[in-house]
C-alpha positions as CSV (number, residue, x, y, z in Angstrom):
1,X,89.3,78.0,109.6
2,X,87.1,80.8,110.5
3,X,88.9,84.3,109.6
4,X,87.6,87.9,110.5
5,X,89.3,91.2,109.0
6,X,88.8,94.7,109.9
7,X,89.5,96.7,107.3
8,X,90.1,100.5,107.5
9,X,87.2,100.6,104.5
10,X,83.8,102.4,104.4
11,X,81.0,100.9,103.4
12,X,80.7,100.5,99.1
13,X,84.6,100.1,99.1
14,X,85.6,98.3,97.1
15,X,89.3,98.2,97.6
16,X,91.0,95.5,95.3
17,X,93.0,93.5,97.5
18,X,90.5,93.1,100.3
19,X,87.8,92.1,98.1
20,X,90.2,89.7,96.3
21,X,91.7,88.0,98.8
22,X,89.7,88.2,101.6
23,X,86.4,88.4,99.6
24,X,86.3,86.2,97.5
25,X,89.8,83.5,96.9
26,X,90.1,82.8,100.9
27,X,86.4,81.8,101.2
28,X,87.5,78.9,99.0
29,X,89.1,77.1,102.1
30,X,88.0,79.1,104.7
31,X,84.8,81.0,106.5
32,X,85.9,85.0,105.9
33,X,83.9,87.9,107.3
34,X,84.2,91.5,106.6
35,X,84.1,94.4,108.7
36,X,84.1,98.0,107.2
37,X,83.1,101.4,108.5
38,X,79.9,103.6,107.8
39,X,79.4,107.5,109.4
40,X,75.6,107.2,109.1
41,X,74.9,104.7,111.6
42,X,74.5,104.2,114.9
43,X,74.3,100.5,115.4
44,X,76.0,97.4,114.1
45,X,74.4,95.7,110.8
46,X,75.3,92.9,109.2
47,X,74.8,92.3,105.3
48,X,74.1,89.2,103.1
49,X,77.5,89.6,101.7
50,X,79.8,88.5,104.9
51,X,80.4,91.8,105.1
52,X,79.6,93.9,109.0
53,X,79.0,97.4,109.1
54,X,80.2,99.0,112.4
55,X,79.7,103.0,113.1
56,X,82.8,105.4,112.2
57,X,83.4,105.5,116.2
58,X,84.1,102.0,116.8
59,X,87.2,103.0,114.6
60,X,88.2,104.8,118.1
61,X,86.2,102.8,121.1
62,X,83.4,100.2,121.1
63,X,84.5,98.2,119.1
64,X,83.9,95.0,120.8
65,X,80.8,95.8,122.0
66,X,79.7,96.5,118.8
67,X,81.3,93.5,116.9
68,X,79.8,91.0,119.6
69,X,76.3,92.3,118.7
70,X,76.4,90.8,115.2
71,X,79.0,88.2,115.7
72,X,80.2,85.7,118.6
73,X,83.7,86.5,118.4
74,X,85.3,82.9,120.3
75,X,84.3,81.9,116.9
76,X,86.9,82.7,115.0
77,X,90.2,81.6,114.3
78,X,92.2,85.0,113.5
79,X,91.3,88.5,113.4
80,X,93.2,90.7,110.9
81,X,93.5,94.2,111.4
82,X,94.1,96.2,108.5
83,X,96.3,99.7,109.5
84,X,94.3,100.5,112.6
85,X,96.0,100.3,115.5
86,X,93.1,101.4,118.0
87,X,91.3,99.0,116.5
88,X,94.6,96.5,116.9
89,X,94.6,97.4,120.7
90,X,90.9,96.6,120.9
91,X,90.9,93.4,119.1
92,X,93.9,92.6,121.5
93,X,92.6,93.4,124.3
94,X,89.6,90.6,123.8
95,X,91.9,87.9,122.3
96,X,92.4,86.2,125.7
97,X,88.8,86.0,126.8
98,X,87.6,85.0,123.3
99,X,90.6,82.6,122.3
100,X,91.4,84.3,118.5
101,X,94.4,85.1,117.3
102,X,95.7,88.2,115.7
103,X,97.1,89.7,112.8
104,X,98.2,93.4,111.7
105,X,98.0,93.9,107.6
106,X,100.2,97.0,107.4
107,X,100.0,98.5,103.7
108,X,101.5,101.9,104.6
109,X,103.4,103.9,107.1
110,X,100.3,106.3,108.0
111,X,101.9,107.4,111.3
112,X,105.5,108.5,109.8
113,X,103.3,110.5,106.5
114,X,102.7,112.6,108.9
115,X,106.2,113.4,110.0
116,X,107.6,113.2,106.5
117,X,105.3,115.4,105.2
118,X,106.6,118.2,107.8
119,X,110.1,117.4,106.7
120,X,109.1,118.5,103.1
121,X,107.2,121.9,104.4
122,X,109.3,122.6,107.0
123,X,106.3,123.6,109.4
124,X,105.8,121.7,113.1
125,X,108.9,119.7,112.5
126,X,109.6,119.2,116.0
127,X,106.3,118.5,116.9
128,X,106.1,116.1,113.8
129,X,109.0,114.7,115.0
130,X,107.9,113.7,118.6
131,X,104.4,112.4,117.9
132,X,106.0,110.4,115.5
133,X,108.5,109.0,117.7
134,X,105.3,108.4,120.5
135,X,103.0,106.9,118.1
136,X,106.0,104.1,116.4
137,X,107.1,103.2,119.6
138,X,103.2,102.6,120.8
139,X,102.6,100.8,117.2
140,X,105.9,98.6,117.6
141,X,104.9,97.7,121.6
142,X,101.3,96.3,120.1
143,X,102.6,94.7,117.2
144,X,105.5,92.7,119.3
145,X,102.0,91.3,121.4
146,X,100.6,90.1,117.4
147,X,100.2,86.3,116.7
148,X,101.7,87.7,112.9
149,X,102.4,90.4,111.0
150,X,101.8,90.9,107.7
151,X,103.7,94.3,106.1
152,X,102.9,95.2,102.6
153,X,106.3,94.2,101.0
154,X,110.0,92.6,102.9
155,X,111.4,96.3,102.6
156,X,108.5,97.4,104.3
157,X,109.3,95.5,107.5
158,X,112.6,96.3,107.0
159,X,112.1,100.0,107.2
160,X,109.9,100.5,109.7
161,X,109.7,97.2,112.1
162,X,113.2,95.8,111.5
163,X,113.5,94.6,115.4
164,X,109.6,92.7,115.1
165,X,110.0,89.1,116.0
166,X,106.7,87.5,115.1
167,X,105.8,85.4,112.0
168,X,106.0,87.5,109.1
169,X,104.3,87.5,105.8
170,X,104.2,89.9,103.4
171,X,100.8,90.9,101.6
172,X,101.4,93.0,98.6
173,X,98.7,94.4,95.8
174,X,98.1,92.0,93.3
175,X,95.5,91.6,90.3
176,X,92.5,89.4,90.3
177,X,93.2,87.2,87.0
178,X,90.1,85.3,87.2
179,X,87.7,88.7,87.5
180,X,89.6,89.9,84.4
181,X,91.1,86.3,82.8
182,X,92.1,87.8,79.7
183,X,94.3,90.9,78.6
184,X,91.7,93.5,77.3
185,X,92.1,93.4,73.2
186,X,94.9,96.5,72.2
187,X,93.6,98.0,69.7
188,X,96.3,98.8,66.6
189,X,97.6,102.5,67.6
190,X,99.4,105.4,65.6
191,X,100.6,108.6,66.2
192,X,101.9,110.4,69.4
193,X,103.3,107.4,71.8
194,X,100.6,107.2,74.7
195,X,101.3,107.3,77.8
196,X,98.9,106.9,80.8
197,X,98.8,107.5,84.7
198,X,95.7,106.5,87.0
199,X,95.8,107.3,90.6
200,X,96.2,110.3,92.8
201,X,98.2,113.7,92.8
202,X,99.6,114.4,96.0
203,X,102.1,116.8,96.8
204,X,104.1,114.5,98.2
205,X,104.6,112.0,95.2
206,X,106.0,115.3,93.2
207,X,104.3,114.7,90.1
208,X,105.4,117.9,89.3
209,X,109.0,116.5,88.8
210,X,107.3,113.7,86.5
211,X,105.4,116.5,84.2
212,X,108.7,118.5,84.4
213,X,110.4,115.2,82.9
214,X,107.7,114.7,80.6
215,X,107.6,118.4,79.4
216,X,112.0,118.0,78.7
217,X,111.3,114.8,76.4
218,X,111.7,114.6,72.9
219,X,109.3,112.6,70.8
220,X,105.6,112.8,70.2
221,X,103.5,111.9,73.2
222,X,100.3,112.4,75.2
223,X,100.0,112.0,78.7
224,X,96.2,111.0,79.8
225,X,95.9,110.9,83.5
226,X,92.8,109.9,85.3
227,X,92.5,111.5,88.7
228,X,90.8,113.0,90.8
229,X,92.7,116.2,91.2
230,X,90.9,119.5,91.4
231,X,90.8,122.2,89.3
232,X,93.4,124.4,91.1
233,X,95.9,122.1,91.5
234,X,95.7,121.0,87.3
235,X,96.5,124.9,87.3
236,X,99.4,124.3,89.4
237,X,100.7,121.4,87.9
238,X,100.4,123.3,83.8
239,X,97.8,120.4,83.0
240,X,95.4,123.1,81.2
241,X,98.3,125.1,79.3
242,X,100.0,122.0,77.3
243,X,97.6,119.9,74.8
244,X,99.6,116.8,75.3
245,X,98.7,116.5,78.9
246,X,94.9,115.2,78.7
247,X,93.0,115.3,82.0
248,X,90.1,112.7,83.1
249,X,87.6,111.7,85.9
250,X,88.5,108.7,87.4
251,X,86.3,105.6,86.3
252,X,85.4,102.3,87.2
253,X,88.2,99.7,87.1
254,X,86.3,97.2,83.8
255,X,86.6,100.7,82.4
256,X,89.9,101.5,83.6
257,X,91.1,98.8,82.3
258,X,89.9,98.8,78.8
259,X,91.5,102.6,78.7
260,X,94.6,101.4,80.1
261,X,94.9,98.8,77.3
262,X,94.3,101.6,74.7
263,X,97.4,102.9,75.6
264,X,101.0,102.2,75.3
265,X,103.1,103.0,78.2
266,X,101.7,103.3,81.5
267,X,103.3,105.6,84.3
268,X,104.2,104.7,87.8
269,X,106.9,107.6,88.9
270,X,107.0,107.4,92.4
271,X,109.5,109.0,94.6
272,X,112.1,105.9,96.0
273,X,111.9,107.9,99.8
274,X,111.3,106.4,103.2
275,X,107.7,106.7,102.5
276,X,107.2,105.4,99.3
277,X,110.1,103.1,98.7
278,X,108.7,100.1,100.5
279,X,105.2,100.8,98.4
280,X,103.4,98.1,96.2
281,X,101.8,99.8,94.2
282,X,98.3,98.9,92.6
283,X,98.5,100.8,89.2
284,X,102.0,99.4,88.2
285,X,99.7,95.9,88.3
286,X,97.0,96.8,86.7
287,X,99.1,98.3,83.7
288,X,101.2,95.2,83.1
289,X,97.5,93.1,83.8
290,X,96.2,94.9,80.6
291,X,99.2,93.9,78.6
292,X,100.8,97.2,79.3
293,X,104.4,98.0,79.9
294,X,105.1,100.9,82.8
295,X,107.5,103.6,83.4
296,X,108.5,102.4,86.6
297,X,110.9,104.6,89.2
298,X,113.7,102.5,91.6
299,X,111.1,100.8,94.2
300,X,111.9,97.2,95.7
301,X,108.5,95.7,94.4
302,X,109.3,97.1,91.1
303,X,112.3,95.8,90.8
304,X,111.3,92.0,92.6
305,X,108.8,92.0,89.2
306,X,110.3,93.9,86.3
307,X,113.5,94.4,84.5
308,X,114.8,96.0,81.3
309,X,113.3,93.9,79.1
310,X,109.6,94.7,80.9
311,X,109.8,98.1,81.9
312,X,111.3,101.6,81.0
313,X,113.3,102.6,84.5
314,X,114.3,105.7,85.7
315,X,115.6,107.6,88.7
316,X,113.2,109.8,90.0
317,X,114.2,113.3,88.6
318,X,112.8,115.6,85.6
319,X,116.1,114.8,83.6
320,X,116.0,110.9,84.2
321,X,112.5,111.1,83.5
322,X,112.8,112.9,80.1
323,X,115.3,110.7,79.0
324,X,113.2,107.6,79.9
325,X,110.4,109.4,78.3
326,X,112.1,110.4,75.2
327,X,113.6,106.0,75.3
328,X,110.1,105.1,75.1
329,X,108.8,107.5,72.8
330,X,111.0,105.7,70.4
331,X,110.4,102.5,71.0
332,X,108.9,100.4,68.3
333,X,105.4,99.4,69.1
334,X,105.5,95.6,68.9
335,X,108.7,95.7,71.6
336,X,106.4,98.1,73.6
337,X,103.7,95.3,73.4
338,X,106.6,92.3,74.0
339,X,107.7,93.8,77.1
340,X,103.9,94.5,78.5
341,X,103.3,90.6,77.5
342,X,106.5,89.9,79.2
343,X,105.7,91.8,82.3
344,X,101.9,90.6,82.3
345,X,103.1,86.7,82.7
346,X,105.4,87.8,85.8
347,X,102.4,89.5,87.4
348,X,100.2,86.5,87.1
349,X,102.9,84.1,87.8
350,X,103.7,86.0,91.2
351,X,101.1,88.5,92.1
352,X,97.4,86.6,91.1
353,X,95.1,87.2,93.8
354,X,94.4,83.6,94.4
355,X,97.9,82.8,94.9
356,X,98.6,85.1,97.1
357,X,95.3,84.1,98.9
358,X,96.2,80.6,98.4
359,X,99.9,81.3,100.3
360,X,97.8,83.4,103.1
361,X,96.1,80.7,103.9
362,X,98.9,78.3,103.7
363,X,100.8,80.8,106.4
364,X,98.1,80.9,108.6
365,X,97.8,76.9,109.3
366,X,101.4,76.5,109.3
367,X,101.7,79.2,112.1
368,X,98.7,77.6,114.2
369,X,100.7,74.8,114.0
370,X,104.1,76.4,115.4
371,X,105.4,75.4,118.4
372,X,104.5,78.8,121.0
């Protein structure tokens, strides 16, 4: 099987799931090609890596054109599109004349951010509102015309697409066990209880409610989060007025994840609303894939993995937080490092890369193979 994905990348991405799966497990039983995105360039290149370079405005129009410069595109078996639906309509619109079929991966609801996120500020709402409502019905009449669809997680589908009737298989974030086979070593730890966060702060994932809830806790603890946030909004958030709330760069994921180990508890507080809710989110797997238990908040892929005796849950508000906070604060430190150990197996039992490579693969022969 030959097997071409667009991703919504730029060049030098190195985006954990696509370079997993598609990068590197699939091309075990099949040919896999690579498309990602560079502003710099005018014309189409093609690298030694299976990777294809297109110009940011093929992301819009040409895309094609540009594609069947480098490639011969009645050579493959499937094209995936990952979240682009102009480039979905293109890659569409050629399937007939160069026989592929077609796939959407649809990691999250980009379109309905943008209406959520006026709900929240109250400003445009209406307008939000109605170029929402265009854009889903546009994005639901291309996906019904899909060979497969392939949402992030079930509750995904469910939310958004609940009426799609093509072959559906969900693709959530993983962790690549065989680039890092073994749980980095944790070192022996005393003092303050040590929590960790990696990832962004956005407005919309209230991480001021989880500092709040971290500020209300009892118990010694530090808070070390690695992000990219800028200078204002650590002002905003307190992160320069509190000592236990330790601000990094963001670093390279080896490094990451020897940092990660080095801590106890790691922290994956995110809001359980329309947007978020059918999430899977990449930090809550990398924690528990360095041995690491999480404070998780009430999502469907958190719950599909983890339970009490591999997580510390809480509903998503300061007080819940606090008191969650405050629970692990007192844990004892070999139960903290049980339930990460606990947690790790059920992450490589369900959510390896090359499984879930190993199961793509599996769906798309078997729906080749359907009856149309």
């Amino acid at each position: 099987m030959r097997i071409l994905l667009v991703t919504d990348q730029y060049r030098g991405s190195d985006h954990s799931a696509i370079e997993a799966i598609f990068g590197r497990h699939l091309r075990r039983g099949a040919t896999v090609e690579r498309v990602y995105f560079d502003r710099d360039i005018a014309h189409a290149e093609r690298t030694d890596d299976s990777r294809l370079i297109l110009p940011h405005r093929c992301r819009r129009s040409g895309l094609l054109q540009a594609l069947g410069g480098v490639v011969e595109l009645s050579a493959y078996d499937i094209v995936v599109v990952r979240n682009l639906f102009p480039v979905l309509r293109a890659i569409l619109a050629g399937r007939i004349r160069h026989g592929y079929r077609v796939a959407f991966w649809d990691s999250f609801p980009h379109a309905y951010r943008r209406r959520f996120e006026a709900e929240r500020t109250g400003r445009a709402r209406l307008r939000k509102a109605l170029e929402y409502r265009w854009r889903h019905r546009t994005e639901r009449r291309l996906l019904a015309t899909c060979d497969a669809y392939l949402p992030i997680t079930a509750a995904h589908r469910e939310l958004f697409f609940p009426e799609l009737r093509v072959p559906t298989h969900p693709l959530p974030m993983g962790f690549d066990f065989g680039a890092f086979p073994h749980a980095a070593a944790r070192p022996a730890r005393q003092g303050p209880t040590r929590f960790i966060y990696a990832g962004t702060i956005d407005r919309l994932r209230r991480m001021d409610t989880v500092l709040e809830g971290f500020r209300g806790a009892s118990g010694e603890f530090e808070l070390h989060l690695y992000t990219p946030a800028s200078e204002a909004t650590r002002q905003i958030l307190g992160l320069q007025d509190d000592p236990r709330f330790v601000f990094h760069e963001p670093v390279p994921r080896a490094e990451l994840m020897r940092r990660i180990a080095a801590a106890d508890v790691g922290v994956s507080l995110i809001p359980p609303e329309k947007l978020y809710i059918g999430s899977s989110p990449t930090k809550t797997l990398e924690y528990y894939a360095a041995g690491v238990p999480a404070l998780l908040s009430e999502l469907a892929d958190h719950r599909a993995l983890f339970d009490q005796d591999s997580a510390f849950f809480a509903e998503f508000g300061a007080a819940a937080i606090a008191e969650a906070v405050t629970r692990a604060t007192r844990c004892p430190r070999p139960q903290i490092d049980a339930m990460g150990l606990r947690g790790r197996e059920r992450v490589r039992e369900q959510r390896d890369y090359a499984r879930l490579a190993a199961e793509l693969l599996e769906f798309f022969v078997a729906s080749d193979r359907a009856p149309t």
